[in-house]
C-alpha positions as a Markdown table, in Angstrom:
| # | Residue | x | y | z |
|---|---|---|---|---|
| 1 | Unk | 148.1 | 43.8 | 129.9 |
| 2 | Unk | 151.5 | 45.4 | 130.2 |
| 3 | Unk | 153.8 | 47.0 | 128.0 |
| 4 | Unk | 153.8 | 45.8 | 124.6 |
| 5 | Unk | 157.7 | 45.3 | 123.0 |
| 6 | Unk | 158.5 | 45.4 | 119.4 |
| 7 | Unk | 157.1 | 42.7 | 117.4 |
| 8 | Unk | 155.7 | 40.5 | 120.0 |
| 9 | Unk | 152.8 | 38.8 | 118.9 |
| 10 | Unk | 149.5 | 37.2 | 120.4 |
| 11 | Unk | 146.1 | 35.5 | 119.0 |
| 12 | Unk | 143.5 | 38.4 | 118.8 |
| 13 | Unk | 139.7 | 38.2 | 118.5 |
| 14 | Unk | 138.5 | 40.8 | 116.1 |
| 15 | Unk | 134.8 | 42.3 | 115.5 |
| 16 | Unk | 133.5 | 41.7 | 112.5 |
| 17 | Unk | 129.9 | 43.1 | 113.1 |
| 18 | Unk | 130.3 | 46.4 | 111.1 |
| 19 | Unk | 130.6 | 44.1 | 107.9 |
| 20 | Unk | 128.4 | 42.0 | 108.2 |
| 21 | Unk | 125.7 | 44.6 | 108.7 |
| 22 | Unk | 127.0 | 46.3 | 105.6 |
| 23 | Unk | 127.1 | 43.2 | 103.7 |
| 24 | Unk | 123.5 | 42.4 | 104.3 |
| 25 | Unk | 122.2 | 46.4 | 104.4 |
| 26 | Unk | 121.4 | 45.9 | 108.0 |
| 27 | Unk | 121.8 | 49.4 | 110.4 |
| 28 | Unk | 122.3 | 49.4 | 113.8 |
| 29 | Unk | 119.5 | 51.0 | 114.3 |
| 30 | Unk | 117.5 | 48.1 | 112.7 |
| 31 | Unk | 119.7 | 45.8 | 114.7 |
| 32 | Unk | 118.8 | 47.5 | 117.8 |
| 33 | Unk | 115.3 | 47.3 | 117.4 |
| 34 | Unk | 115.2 | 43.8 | 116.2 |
| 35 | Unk | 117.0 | 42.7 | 119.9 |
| 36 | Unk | 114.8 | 44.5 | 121.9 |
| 37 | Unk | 117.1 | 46.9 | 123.8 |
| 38 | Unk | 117.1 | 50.3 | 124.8 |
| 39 | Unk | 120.2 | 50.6 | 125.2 |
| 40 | Unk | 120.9 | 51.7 | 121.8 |
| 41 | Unk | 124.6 | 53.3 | 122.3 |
| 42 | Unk | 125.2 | 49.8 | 122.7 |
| 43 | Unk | 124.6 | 48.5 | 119.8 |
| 44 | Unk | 125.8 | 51.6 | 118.3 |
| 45 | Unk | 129.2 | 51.3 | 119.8 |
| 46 | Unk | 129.2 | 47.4 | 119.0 |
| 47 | Unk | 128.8 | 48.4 | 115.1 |
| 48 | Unk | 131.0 | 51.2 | 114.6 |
| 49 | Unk | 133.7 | 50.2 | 113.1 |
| 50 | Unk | 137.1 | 50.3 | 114.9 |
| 51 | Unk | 135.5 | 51.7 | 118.2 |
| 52 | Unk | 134.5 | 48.2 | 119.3 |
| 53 | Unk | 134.7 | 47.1 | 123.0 |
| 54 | Unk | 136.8 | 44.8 | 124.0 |
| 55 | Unk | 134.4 | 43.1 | 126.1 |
| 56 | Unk | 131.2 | 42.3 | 125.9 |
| 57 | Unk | 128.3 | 40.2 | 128.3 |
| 58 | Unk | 127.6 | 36.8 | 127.0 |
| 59 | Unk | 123.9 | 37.7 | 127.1 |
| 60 | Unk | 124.1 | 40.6 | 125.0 |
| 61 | Unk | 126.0 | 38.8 | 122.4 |
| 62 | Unk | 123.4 | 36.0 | 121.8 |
| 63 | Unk | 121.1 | 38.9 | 121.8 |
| 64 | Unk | 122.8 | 40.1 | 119.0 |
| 65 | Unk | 122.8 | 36.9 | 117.2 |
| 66 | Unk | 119.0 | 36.3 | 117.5 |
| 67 | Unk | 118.6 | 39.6 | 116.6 |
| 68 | Unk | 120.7 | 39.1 | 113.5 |
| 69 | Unk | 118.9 | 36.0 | 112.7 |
| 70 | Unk | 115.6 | 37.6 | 112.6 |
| 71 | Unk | 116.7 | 40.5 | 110.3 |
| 72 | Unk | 118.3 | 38.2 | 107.7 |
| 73 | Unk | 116.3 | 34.7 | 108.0 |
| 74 | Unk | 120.1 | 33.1 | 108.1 |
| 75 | Unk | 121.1 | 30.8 | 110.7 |
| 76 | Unk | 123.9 | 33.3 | 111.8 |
| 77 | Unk | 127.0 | 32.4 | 113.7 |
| 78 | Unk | 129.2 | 33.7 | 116.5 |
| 79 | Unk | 132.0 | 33.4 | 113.6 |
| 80 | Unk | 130.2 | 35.4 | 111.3 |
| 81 | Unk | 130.4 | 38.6 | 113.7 |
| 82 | Unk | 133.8 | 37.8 | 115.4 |
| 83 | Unk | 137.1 | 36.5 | 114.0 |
| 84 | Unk | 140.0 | 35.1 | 115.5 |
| 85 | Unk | 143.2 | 36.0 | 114.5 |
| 86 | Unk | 146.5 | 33.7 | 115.8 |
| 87 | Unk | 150.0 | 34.9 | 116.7 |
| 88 | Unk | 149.4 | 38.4 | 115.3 |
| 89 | Unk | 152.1 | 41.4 | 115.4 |
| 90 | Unk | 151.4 | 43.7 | 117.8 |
| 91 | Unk | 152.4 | 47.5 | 118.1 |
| 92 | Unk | 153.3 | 49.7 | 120.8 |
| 93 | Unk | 149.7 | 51.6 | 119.5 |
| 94 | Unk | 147.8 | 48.5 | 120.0 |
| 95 | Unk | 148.6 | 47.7 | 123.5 |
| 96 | Unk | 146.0 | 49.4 | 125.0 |
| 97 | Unk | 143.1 | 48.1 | 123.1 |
| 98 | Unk | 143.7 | 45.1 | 121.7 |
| 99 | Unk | 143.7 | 46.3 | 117.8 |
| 100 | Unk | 146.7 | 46.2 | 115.2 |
């Protein structure tokens, strides 16, 4: 991604997992078991809060989902875990992981 200037702004896509399991007492743990994975630090890492990837495998993420839908009974939504932000103000800290 290059060098980011002063006040030059792009559309972000922001992880909103960590609330959502708050919001409907969910842990990661729970989450984890509830997709089926052992691989745990995943889903750890996906659900800690400002130390989210900035990718992540299109199979994994409807494995979230379903596993979110069976925890809470709610038909849940790729737009209830991620947001997207447009034309947002970078800063020269941000350029490396795609956070504000």
């Amino acid at each position: 991604m290059g060098e980011i200037r002063e006040h030059e702004r792009m559309s972000v896509l922001r992880w909103t997992l960590a609330d959502f399991l708050a919001e409907h007492e969910i842990t990661a743990y729970a989450l984890g078991k509830a997709m089926g994975t052992s691989y745990m630090n995943t889903v750890y890492r996906l659900a800690r809060r400002g130390h989210e990837p900035s990718r992540i495998d299109l199979p994994t993420l409807v494995t979230v989902l379903d596993g979110l839908r069976t925890l809470t009974g709610k038909d849940v939504q790729i737009t209830d875990i991620l947001h997207y932000e447009s034309s947002v103000e970078l800063t020269p800290t941000a350029a490396g992981n795609g956070r504000t």
